[in-house]
C-alpha positions as CSV (number, residue, x, y, z in Angstrom):
1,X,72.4,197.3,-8.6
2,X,70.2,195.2,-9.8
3,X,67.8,192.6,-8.5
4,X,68.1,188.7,-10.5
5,X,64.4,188.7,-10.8
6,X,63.8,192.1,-12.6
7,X,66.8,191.0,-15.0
8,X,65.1,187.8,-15.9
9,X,61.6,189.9,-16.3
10,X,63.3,192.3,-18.6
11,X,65.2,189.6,-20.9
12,X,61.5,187.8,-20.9
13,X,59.9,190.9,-22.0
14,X,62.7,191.7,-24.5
15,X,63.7,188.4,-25.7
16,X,60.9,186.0,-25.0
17,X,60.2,183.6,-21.9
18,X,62.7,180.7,-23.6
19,X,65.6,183.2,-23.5
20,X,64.5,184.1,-19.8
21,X,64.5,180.5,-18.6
22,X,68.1,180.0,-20.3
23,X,69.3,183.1,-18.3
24,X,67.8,181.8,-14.9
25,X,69.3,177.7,-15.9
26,X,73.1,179.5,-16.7
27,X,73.0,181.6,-13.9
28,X,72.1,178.9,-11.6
29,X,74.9,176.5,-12.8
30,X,76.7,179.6,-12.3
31,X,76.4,179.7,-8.8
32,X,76.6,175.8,-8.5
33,X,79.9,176.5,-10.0
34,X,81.2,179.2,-8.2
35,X,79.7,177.1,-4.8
36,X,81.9,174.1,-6.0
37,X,85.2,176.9,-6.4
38,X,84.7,178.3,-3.2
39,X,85.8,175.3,-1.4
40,X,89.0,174.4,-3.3
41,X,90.6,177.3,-1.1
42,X,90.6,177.4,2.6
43,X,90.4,180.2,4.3
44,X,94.0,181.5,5.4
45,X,92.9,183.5,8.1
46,X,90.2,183.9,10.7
47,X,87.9,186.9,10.2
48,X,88.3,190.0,11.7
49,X,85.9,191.0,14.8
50,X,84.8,194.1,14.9
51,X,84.1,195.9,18.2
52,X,81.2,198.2,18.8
């Protein structure tokens, strides 16, 4: 797995710091949208506890 950060170093590297900041801006509105999608569906059920 990978970490965000070293993706958006490696596309910078590769691709050039443009291409790196358009990575970062999608994946962001990405996650804005996926935040947003999240909350069209409640939970059904409760989660489950786990004992120790």
């Amino acid at each position: 797995m990978y970490d965000v950060t070293d993706i958006a170093d490696y596309i910078e590297e590769e691709f050039g710091q443009q291409r790196a900041d358009r990575f970062q801006s999608n994946l962001k509105e990405q996650m804005q949208n996926l935040g947003q999608f999240s909350t069209a569906f409640p939970r059904t059920q409760e989660p489950v506890k786990k004992s120790l």
